[in-house]
N, C-alpha and C positions, 0 to 999 in steps of 0.2 A: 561411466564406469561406476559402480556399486562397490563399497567397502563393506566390513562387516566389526562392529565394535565389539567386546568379548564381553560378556557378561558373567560372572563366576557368583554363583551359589555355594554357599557350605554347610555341609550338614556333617553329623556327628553320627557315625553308624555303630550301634550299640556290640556287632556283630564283630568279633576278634578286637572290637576298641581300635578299629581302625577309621581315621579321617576322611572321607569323600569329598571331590568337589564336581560339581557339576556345570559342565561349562555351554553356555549355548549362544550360539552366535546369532545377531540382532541386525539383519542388513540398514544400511541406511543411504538414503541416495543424496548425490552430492550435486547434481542437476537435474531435470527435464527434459524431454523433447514433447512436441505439439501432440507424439500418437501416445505416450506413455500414458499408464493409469493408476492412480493411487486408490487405497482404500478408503473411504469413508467410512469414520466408524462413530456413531450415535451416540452418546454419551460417554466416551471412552472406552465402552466396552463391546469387544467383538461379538457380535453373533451370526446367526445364520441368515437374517436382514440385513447383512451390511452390504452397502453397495457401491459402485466403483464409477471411479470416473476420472473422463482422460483432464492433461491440465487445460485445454482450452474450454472445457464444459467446466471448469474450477475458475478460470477467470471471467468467463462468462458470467458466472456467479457472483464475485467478488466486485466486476467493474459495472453491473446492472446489464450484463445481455448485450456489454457493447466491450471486446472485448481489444480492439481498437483503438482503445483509451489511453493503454502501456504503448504506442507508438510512436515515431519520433517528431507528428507532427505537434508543434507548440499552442495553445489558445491563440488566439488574436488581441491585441494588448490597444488600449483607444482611450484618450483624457489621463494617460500618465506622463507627461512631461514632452516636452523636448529629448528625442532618441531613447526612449525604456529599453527595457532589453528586455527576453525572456528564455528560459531552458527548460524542459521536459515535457510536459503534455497532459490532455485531462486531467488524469489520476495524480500526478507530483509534479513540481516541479520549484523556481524561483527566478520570481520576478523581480527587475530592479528599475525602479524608477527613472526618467530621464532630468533631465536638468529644468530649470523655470520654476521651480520650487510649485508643482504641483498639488491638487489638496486631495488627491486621491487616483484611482486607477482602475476601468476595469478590462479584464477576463473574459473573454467571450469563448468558451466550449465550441472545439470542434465538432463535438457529437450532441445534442442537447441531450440532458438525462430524461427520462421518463417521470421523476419526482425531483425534489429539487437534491440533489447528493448532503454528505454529512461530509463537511470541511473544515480542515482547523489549518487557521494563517498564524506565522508567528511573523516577529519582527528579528532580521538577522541585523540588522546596524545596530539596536538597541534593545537588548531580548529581556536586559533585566530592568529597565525601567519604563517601555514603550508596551501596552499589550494594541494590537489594531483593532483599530475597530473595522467589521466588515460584513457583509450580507450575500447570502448565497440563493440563488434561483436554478431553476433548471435551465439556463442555459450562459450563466456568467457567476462568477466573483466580484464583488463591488468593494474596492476598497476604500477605505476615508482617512483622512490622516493631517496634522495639520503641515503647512506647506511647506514643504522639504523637498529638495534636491537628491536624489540616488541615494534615496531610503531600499536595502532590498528585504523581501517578502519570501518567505517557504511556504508552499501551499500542499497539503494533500487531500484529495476527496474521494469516498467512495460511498457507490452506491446504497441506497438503503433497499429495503427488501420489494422486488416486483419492480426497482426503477434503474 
């Protein structure tokens, strides 16, 4: 369903010294579906070039042509501990290391990317004194860390341009 937020202009009409407002309504959408289409618009500003496209040629875009990525299926997780755990998939998600005080963990992408994605890991056990160290390929996250028990990880990546 579509709402519409009210936008009000004022102007000053010199004409009997009477007040105008001008009101114009600004739809805005409050979800998606797979056939809907937004506009693209170039620089912010509309013209007769602008062109449209539905959300899965939008996330196609975003997640590098694979857009399978926002999925429920999770990376594969290998040399993180004893029982790691992991939630979300390609694009996000958080990883949490298993126990045996591991020195590191990787990620292995359900989809491999075309280039290697742009990914930023933070550290959720320790965000303000831990930054991780970590290396990204096209087809895994490598993490490094020193040997620690159910340290967890936030991961997100997305594709770079053509990958």
């Amino acid at each position: 369903m579509k709402k519409s937020r009210i936008l009000a202009f004022g102007a000053l009409s010199l004409v009997g010294g009477v007040a105008l407002a001008q009101v114009i309504a600004i739809p805005y959408v409050t979800s998606m579906g797979t056939t809907d289409a937004v506009q693209i618009i170039k620089s912010g500003i509309p013209t007769a070039g602008s062109t449209y496209a539905s959300l899965l040629q939008f996330q196609a875009y975003v997640f590098g042509l694979n857009s399978q990525r926002t999925g429920a299926t999770a990376p594969a997780l290998t040399s993180c501990g004893t029982s790691p755990a992991i939630s979300g998939n390609d694009f996000a998600g958080t990883i949490t290391l298993g126990t045996g005080s591991p020195t590191g963990c990787v990620a292995t992408f359900n989809t491999a990317y075309v280039s290697a994605p742009s990914c930023v890991v933070v550290s959720e056990t320790a965000p303000a004194t831990t930054t991780p160290a970590y290396s990204v390929s096209t087809t895994a996250i490598t993490i490094v860390q020193a040997a620690t028990s159910s340290n967890k990880y936030d991961y997100i990546c997305v594709a770079k341009s053509g990958g």
